[in-house]
Backbone as numpy.savetxt, mean C-alpha at the origin, in Angstrom:
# Nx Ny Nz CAx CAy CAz Cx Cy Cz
17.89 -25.32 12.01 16.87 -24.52 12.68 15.66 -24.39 11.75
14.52 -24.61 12.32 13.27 -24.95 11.79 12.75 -23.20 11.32
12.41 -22.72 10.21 11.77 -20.79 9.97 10.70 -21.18 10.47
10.29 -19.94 11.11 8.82 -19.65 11.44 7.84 -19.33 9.97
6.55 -19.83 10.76 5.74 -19.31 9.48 5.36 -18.50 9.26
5.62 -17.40 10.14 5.60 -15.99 9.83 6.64 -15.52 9.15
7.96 -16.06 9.12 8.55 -15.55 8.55 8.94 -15.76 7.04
8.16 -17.46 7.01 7.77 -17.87 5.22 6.62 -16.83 4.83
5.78 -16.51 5.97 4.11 -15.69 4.98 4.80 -14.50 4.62
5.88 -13.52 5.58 6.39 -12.22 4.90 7.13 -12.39 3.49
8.28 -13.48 3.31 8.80 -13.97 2.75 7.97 -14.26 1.01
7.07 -15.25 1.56 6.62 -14.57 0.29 5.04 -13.92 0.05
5.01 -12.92 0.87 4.63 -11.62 0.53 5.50 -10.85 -0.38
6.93 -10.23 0.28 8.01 -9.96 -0.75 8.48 -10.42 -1.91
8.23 -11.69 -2.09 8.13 -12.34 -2.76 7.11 -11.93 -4.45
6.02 -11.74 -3.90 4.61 -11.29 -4.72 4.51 -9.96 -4.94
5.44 -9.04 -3.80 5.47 -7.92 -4.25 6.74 -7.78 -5.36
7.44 -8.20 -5.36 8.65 -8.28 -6.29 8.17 -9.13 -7.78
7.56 -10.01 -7.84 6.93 -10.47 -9.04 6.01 -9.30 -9.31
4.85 -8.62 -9.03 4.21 -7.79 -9.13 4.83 -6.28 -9.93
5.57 -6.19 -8.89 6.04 -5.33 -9.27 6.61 -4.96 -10.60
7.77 -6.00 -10.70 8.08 -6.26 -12.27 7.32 -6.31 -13.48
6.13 -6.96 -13.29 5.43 -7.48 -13.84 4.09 -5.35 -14.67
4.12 -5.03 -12.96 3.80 -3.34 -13.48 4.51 -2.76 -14.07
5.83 -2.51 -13.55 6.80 -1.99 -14.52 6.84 -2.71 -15.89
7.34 -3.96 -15.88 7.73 -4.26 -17.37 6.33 -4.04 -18.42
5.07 -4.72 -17.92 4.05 -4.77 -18.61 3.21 -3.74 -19.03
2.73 -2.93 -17.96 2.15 -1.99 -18.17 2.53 -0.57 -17.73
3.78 -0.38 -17.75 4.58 1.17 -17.12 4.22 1.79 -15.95
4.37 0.98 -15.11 4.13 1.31 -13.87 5.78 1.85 -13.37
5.50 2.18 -12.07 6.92 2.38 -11.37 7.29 1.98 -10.13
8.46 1.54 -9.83 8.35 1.46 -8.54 8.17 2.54 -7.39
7.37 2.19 -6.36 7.01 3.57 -5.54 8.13 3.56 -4.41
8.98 2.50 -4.13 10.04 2.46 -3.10 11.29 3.41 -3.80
11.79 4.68 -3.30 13.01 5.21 -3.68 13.98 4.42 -3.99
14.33 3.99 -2.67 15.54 2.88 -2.96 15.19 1.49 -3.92
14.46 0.88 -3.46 14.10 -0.39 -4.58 14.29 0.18 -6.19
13.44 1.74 -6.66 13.73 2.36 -7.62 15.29 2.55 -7.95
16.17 3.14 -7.05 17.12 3.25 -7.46 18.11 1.87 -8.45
17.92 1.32 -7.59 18.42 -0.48 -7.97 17.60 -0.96 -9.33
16.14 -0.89 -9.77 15.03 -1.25 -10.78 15.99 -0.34 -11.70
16.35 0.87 -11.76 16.82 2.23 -12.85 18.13 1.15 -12.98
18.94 0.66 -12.50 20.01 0.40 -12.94 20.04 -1.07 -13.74
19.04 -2.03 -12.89 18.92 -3.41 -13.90 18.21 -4.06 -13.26
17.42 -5.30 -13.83 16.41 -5.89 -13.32 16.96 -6.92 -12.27
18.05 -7.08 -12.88 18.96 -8.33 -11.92 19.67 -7.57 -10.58
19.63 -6.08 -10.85 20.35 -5.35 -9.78 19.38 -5.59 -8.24
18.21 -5.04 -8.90 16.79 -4.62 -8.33 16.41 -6.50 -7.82
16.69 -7.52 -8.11 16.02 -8.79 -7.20 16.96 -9.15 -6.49
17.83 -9.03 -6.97 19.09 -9.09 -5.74 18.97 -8.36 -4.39
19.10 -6.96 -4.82 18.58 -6.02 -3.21 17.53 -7.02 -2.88
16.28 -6.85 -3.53 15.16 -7.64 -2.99 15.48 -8.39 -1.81
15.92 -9.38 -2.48 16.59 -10.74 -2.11 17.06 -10.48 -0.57
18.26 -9.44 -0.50 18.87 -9.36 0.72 18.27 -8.56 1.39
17.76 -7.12 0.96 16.66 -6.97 2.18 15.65 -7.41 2.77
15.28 -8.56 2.61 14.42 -9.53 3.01 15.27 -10.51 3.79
15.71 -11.13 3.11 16.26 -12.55 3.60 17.42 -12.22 4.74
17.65 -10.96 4.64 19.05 -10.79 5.79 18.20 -10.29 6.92
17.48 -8.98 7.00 16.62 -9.12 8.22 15.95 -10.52 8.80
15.36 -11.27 7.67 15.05 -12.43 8.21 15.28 -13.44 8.74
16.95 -13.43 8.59 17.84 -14.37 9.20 17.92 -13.69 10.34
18.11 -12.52 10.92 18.32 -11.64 11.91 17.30 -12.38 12.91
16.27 -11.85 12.13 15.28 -12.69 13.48 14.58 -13.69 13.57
15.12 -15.08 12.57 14.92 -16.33 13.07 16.09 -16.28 13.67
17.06 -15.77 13.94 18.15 -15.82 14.81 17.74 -16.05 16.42
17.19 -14.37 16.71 16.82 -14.02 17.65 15.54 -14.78 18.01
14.59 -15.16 17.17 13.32 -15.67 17.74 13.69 -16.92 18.85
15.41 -17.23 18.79 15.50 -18.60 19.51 15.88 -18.19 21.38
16.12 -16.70 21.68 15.86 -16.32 22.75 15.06 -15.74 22.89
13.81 -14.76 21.72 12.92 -14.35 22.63 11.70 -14.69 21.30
11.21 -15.77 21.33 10.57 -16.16 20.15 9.16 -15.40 20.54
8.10 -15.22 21.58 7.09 -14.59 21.27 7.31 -12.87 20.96
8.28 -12.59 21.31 8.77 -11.09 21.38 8.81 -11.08 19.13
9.54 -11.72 18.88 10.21 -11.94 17.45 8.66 -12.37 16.58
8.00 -13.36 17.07 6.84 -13.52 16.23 5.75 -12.97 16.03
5.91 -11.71 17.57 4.63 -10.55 17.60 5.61 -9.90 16.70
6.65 -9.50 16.44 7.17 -8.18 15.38 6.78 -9.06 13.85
7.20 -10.13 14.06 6.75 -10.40 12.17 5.32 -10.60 11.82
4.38 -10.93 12.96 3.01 -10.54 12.62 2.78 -8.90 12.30
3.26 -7.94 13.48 3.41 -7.00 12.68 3.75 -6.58 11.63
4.74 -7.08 11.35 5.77 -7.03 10.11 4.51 -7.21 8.41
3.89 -8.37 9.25 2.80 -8.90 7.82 1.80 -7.92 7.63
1.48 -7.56 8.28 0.33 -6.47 8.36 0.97 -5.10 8.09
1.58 -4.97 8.28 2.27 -3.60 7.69 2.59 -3.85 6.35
3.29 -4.50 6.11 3.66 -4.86 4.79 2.34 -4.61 3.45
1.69 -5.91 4.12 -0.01 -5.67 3.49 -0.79 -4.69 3.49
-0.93 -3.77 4.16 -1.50 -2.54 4.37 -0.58 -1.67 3.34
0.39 -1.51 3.51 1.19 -0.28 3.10 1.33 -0.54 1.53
1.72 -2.26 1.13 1.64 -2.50 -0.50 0.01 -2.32 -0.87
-1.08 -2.15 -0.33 -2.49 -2.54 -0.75 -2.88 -0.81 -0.65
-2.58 -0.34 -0.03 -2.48 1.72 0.36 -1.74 1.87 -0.99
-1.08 1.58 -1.53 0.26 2.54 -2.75 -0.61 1.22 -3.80
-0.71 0.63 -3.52 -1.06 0.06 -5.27 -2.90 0.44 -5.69
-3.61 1.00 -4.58 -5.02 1.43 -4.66 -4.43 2.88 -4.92
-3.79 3.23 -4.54 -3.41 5.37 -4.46 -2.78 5.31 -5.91
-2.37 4.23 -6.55 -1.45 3.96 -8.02 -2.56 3.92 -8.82
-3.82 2.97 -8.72 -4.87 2.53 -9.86 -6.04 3.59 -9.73
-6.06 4.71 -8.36 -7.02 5.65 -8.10 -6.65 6.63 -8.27
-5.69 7.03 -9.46 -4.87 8.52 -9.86 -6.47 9.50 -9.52
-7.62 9.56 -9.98 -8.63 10.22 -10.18 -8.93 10.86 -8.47
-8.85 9.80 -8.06 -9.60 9.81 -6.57 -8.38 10.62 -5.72
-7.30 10.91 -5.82 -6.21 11.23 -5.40 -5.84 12.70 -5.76
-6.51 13.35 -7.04 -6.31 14.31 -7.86 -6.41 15.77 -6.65
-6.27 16.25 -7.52 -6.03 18.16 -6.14 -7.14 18.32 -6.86
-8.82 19.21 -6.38 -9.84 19.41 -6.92 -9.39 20.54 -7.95
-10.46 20.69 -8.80 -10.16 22.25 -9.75 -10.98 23.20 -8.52
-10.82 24.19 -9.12 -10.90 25.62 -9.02 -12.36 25.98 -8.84
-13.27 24.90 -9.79 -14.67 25.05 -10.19 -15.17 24.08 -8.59
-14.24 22.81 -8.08 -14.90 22.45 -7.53 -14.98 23.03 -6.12
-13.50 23.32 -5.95 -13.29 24.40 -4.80 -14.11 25.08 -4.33
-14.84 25.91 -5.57 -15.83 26.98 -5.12 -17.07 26.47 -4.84
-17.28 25.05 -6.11 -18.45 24.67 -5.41 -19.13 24.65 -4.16
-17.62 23.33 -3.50 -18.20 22.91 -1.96 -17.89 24.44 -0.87
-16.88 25.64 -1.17 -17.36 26.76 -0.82 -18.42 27.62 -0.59
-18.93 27.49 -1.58 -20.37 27.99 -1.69 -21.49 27.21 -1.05
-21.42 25.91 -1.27 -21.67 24.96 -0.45 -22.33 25.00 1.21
-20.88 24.90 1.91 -20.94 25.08 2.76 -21.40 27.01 3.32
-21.07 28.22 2.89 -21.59 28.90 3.32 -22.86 29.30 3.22
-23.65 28.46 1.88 -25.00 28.41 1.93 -25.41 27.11 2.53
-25.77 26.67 3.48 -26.34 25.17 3.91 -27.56 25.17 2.99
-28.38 23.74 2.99 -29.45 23.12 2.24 -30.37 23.79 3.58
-31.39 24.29 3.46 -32.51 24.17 4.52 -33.33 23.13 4.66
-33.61 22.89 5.87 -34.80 21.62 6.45 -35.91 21.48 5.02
-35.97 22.33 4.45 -37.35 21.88 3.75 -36.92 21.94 2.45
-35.17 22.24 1.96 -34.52 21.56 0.86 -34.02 20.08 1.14
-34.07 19.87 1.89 -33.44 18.58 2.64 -34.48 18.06 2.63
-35.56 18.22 2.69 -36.76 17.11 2.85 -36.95 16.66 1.29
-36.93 17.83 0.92 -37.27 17.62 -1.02 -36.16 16.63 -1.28
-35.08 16.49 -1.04 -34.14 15.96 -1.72 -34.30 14.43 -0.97
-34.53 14.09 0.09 -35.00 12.78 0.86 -36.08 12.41 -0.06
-36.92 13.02 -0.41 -38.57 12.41 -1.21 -38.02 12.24 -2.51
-37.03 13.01 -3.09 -36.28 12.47 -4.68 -36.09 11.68 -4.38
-34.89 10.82 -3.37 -33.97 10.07 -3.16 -35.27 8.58 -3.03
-36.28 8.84 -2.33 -37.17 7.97 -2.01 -37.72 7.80 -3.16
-38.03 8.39 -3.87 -39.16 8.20 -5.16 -40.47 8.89 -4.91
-40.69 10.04 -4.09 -42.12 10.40 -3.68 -42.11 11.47 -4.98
């Protein structure tokens, strides 16, 4: 039976996320953000590509299985499948390298945009700040 190529592009997607991954952890102390994948990484590196391995490759046999009675049904889920995947590893590894952007505000800034908002800018602070912004 011939794999779909959707199910080689997820394949190695997982693939790149599992090199990657290692590669954060071992190199630069990263962690894994999957609980379970973590659990397996805490116990050994060989533990942790193995799971890999079969949670991938066993769903995937599942549905090149099935794609042979309902193949557009099976190849719209692994297009999904790719796009989720990609989204959700590209969401956690930007929310991982943007610790800053992610942070709970202080106390100082809190009050800022508080104050902020219960004082608005007036039309003719707002104009001043358009003619900075312009160069007038």
């Amino acid at each position: 039976m011939k794999v779909s190529r959707e199910s080689m592009i997820l394949a190695a997607i997982c693939a790149a996320d599992l090199v990657t991954t290692l590669w954060f952890v071992n190199v630069t102390g990263g962690a894994e953000a999957n609980p379970l994948m973590r659990y397996y990484l805490e116990r050994s590196t060989a533990l942790f590509v193995l799971a890999k391995v079969v949670l991938v490759c066993g769903p995937l046999a599942v549905l090149e299985w099935a794609r042979r009675t309902r193949p557009r049904f099976v190849t719209g889920m692994l297009r999904t499948a790719i796009a989720l995947y990609l989204g959700l590893y590209c969401t956690v590894v930007w929310r991982i390298n943007n610790a800053e952007a992610m942070r709970e505000p202080t106390a100082a800034e809190v009050a800022a945009v508080e104050h902020w908002a219960a004082h608005p800018a007036s039309a003719a602070e707002l104009a001043a700040i358009r003619g900075q912004l312009r160069g007038e």
